[in-house]
C-alpha positions in Angstrom: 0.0 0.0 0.0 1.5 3.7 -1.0 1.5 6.1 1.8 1.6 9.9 1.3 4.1 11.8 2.2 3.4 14.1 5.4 4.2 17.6 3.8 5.0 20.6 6.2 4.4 24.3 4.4 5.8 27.3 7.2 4.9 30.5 6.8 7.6 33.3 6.4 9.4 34.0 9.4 8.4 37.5 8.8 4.9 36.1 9.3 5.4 34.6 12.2 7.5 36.9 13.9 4.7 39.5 13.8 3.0 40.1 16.9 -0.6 39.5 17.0 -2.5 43.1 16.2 -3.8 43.6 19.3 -7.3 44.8 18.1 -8.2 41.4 16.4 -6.9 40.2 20.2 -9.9 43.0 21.7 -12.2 42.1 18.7 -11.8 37.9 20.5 -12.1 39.3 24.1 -15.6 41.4 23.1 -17.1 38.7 21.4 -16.7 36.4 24.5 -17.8 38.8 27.0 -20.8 39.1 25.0 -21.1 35.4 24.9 -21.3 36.0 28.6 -24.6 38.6 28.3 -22.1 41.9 28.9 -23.9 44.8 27.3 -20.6 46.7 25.6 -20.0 50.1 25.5 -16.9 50.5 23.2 -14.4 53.1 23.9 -11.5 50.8 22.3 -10.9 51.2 18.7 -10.5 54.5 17.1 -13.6 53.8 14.5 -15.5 57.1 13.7 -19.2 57.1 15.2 -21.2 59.5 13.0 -22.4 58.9 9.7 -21.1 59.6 6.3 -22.4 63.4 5.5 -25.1 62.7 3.6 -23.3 65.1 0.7 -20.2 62.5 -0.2 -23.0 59.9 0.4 -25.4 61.5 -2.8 -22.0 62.4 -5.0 -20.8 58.9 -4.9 -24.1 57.3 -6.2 -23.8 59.8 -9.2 -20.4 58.6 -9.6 -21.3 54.3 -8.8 -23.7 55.6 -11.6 -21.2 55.9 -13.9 -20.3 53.4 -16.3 -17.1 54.8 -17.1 -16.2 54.6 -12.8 -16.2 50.3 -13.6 -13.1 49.9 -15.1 -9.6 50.1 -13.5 -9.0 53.3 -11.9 -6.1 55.6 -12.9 -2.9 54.6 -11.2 -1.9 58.1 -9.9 -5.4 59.0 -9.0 -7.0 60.9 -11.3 -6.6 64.3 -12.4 -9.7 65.6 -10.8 -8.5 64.0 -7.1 -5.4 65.7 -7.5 -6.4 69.2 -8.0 -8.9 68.6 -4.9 -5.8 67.9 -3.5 -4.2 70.6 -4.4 -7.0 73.1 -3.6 -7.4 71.2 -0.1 -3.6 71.4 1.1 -3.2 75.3 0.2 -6.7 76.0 2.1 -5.8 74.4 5.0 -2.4 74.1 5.5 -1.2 76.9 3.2 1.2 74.3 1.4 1.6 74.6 -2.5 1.8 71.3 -4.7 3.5 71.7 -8.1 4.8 69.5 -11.1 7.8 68.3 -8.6 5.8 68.1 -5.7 2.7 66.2 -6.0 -0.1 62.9 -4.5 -0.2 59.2 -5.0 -3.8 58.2 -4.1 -3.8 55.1 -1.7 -6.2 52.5 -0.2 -6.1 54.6 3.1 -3.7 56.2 5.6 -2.5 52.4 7.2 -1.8 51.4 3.0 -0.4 54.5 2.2 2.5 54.2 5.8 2.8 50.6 4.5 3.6 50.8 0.7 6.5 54.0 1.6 8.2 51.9 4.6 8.4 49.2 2.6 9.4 51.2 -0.9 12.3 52.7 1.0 13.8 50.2 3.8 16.0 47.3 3.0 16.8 44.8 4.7 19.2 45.7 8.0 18.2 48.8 7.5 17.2 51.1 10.6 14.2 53.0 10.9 13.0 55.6 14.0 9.6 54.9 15.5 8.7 56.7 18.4 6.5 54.4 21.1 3.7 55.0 21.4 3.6 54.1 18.2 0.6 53.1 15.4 1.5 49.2 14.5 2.0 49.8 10.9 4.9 51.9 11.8 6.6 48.7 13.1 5.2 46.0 11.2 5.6 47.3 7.6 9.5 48.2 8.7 10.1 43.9 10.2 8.0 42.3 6.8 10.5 44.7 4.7 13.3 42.9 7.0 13.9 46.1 8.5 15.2 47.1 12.2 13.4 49.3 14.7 14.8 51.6 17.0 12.2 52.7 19.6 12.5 56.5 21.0 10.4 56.6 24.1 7.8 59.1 24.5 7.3 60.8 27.7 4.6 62.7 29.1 7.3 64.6 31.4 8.5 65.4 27.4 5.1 66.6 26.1 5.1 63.1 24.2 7.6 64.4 21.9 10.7 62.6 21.1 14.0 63.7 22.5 16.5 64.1 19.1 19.3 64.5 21.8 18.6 60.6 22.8 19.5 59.1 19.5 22.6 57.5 19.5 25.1 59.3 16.6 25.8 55.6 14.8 21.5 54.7 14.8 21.1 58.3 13.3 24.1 57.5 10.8 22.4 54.4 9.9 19.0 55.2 9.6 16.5 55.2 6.7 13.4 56.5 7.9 12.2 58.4 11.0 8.1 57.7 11.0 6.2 60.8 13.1 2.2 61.2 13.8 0.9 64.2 15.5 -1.4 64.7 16.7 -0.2 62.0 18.1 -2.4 58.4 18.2 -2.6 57.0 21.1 -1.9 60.2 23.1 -3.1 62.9 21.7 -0.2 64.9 21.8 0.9 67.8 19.4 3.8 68.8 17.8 5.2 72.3 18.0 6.9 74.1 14.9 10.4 74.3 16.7 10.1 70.6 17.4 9.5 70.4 13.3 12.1 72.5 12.3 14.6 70.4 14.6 13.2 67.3 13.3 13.5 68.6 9.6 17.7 69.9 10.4 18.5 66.1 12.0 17.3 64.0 9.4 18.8 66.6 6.3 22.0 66.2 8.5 21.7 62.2 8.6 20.3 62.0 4.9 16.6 60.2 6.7 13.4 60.0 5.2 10.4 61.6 7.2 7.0 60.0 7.0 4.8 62.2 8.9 1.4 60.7 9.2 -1.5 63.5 9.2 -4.2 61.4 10.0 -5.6 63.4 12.8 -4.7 66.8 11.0 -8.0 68.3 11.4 -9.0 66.5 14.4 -7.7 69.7 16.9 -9.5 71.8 19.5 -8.9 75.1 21.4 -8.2 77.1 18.4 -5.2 74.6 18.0 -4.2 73.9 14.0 -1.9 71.1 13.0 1.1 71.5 11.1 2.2 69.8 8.0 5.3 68.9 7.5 5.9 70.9 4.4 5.5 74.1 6.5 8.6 73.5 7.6 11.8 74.8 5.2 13.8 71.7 3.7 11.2 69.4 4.5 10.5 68.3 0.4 13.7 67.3 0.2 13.6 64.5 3.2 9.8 63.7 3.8 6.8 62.2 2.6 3.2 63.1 4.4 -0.2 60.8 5.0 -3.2 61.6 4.5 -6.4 60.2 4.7 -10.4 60.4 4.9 -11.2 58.5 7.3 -11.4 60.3 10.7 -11.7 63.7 9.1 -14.9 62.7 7.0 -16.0 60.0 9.0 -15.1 57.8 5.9 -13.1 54.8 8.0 -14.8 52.2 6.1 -14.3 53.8 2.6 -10.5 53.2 2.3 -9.3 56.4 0.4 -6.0 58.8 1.2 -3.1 59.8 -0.4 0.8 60.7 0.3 2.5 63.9 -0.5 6.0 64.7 -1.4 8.6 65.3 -4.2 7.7 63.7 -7.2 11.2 61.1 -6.8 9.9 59.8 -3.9 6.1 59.8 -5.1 7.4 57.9 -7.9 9.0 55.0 -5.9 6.0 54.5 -3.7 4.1 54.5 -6.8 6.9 52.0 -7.9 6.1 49.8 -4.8 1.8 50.2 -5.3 1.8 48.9 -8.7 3.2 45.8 -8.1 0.5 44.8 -5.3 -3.1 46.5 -6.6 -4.9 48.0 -9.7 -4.9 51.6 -7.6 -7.3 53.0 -5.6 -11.2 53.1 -7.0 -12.2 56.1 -9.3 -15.7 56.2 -7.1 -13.5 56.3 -3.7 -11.5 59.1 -5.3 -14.5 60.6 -6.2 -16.0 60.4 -2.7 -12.7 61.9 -1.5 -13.2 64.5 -3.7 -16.9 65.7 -2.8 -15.5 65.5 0.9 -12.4 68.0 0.5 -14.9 70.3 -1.3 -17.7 70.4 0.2 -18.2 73.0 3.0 -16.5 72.8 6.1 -19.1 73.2 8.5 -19.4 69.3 8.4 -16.2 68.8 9.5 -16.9 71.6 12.0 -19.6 70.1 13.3 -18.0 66.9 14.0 -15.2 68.1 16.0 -17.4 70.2 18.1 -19.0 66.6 18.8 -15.7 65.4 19.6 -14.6 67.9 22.0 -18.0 67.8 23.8 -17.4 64.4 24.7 -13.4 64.9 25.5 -14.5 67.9 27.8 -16.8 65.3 29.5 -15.0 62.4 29.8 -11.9 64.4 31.3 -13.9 66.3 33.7 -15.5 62.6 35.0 -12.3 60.9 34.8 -10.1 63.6 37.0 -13.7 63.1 39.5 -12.2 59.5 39.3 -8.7 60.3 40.7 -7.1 60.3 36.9 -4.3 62.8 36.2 -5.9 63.2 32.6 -4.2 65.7 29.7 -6.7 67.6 28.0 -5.7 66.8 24.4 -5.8 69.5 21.7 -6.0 67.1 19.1 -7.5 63.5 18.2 -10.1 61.4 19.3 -8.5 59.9 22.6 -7.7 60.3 25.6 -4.3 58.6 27.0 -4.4 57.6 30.7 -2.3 55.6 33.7 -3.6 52.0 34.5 -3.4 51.9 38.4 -0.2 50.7 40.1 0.1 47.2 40.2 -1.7 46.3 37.1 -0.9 46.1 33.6 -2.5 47.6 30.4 -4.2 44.6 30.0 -5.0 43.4 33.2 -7.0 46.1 33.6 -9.1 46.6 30.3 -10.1 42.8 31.2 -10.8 43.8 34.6 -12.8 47.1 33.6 -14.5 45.0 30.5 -15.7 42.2 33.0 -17.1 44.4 35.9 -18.8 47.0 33.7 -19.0 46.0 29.9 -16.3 49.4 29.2 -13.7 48.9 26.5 -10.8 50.4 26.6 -7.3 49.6 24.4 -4.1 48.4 27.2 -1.5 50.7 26.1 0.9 47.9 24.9 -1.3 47.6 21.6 1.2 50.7 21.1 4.8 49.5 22.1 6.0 47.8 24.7 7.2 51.5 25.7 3.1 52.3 26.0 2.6 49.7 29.1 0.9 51.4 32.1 -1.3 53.4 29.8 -4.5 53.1 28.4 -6.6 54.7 25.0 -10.2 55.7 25.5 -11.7 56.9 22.3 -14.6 59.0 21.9 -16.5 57.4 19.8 -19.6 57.6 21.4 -22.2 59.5 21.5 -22.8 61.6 25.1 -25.8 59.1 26.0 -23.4 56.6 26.2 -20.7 58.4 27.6 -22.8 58.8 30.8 -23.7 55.3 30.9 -19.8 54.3 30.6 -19.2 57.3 33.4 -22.2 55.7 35.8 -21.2 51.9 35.0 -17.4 52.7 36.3 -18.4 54.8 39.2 -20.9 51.7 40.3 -18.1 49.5 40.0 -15.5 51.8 42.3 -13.1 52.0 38.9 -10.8 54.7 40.6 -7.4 55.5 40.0 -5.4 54.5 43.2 
């Protein structure tokens, strides 16, 4: 009688070296704690509450319409989505695109961070990620074969990292430094001295700056973010992210772009080609009616935003929390009680009173002791969360 041969197929050891995204972990943990009859209130992942405005909704139906929106979508984007770009980026960030300096549309912000790490980084080679950190910022940089070298963030540091920390042979060797303010997960800002220092290190130590915007128009308090490109020198060392998806409330849409000198546009665009057909024509167009369309609707949802931040901080200080007011983003960053870790306690707080939160080590191993609460509720809930952790004597200590 034959017998088959057993046959053993590994994944990568890129694969398996990756560390488990922690939100498919939390997605696990809430589905059992509902198996359990735990009514949820989610204040864990950063997923945009409010609807659509009903504008981009009516403007992408015309364009689904559209027979010629079927076929395979311009690889660029198309010229319409990158003179919306254009007009968007000198409105509100007085920053000129021109022949040399122009967009690649992507599948999102978290594409767009993944296709330039992995368009510029060899392997061995070294790239700066501040922790906290976003995971793509890590993971993109170990499946391109890459090392990381973690700058801690500290709140005694307004969450910015120290320049002065970096080692002179990591900033020799180094290919990209990777920034995000306003900052996710801590809602920190970045000043323009701190841009201008960043923009003079990396000329000096010939590093690429990705500088992801995502939160760009997510600020309170009269605050404005900075782009990169305000900054003098920056086109010749940085690339900038964009995307819809918490400005517009468009999470689920998938559409952004990245900004920069046309070399480097072109070897991201290099790097896209080889893995999709480009982002959809009827995304782009969505994109499009959202940078245009008046910007009360964005108004209006970051007055919802800082309603609820103004709440929650107020309750949580009532709660013994030393809590920063953010001027920017949807969260709130705050200290797990001594003698507990991140997750430890999101378990605990999940199982006595059905409140999500994200343990700060879905950010770095550097974020441990912390904890993200996201607003992305409405103030009805809010309460509810606010009552359900009093009840349940959820104090800092």
């Amino acid at each position: 009688m034959n017998t088959v041969k057993k046959v053993k197929i590994t994944p990568a050891d890129k694969v398996l070296n990756l560390e488990k995204y922690i939100f498919v972990e939390l997605d696990e943990l809430k589905a059992q704690a509902r198996k359990r009859g735990i009514d949820l209130i989610d204040l864990g992942i950063g997923n945009p509450d409010r609807p659509t405005a009903d504008y981009i909704v009516k403007e992408t139906i015309k364009s689904i319409k559209n027979p010629k929106n079927h076929g395979y979508p311009n690889f660029r984007g198309k010229d319409e989505f990158q003179v919306a770009i254009k007009e968007w980026m000198a409105k509100r960030y007085d920053v000129k695109l021109d022949d040399d300096f122009i967009a690649q549309a992507v599948n999102g912000g978290k594409e767009g961070i993944a296709h330039a790490t992995l368009a510029f980084t060899n392997p061995g080679d070294i790239n700066i990620i501040p922790d906290p950190y976003y995971p793509v910022f890590s993971r993109a940089t170990k499946v391109a074969c890459g090392e990381v070298y973690y700058v801690p963030l500290s709140e005694e540091n307004d969450f910015l990292p120290d320049l002065n920390s970096i080692p002179q042979e990591i900033a020799q060797k180094a290919k990209i430094f990777i920034i995000n303010y306003p900052n996710n997960p801590t809602g920190a800002v970045v000043t323009k001295e701190f841009l201008e220092d960043l923009v003079k290190f990396c000329r000096e130590n010939e590093i690429l700056i990705i500088s992801d915007l995502a939160y760009g128009e997510i600020c309170y308090d009269g605050y404005r973010a900075l782009s990169i490109f305000s900054i003098e020198g920056a086109k010749d060392v940085a690339l900038e992210i964009h995307t819809c998806s918490k400005t517009f409330n468009m999470a689920g849409w998938r559409v952004g772009f990245v900004l920069g000198k046309k070399e480097f546009i072109d070897t991201v665009f290099a790097m896209k080609i080889n893995f999709d057909y480009g982002t959809s024509t009827i995304m782009q167009d969505a994109a499009i009616a959202a940078m245009r369309m008046p910007y009360k609707y964005v108004e209006a949802t970051m007055k919802k935003y800082q309603q609820r931040r103004d709440y929650l901080v107020k309750e949580l200080r009532e709660l013994g929390w030393h809590v920063r007011m953010p001027k920017a983003t949807m969260y709130l960053w705050i200290k797990v009680p001594e003698g507990m870790s991140s997750r430890e306690f999101c378990t605990m707080v999940m199982d006595k009173t059905g409140v999500v939160f994200t343990p700060g080590i879905a950010f770095g191993a550097g974020s441990e002791g912390y904890v993200r609460v996201s607003l992305v509720q409405d103030e009805k809930k809010l309460r509810e969360a606010v009552k359900r952790l009093k009840e349940a004597g959820i104090r800092y200590k």
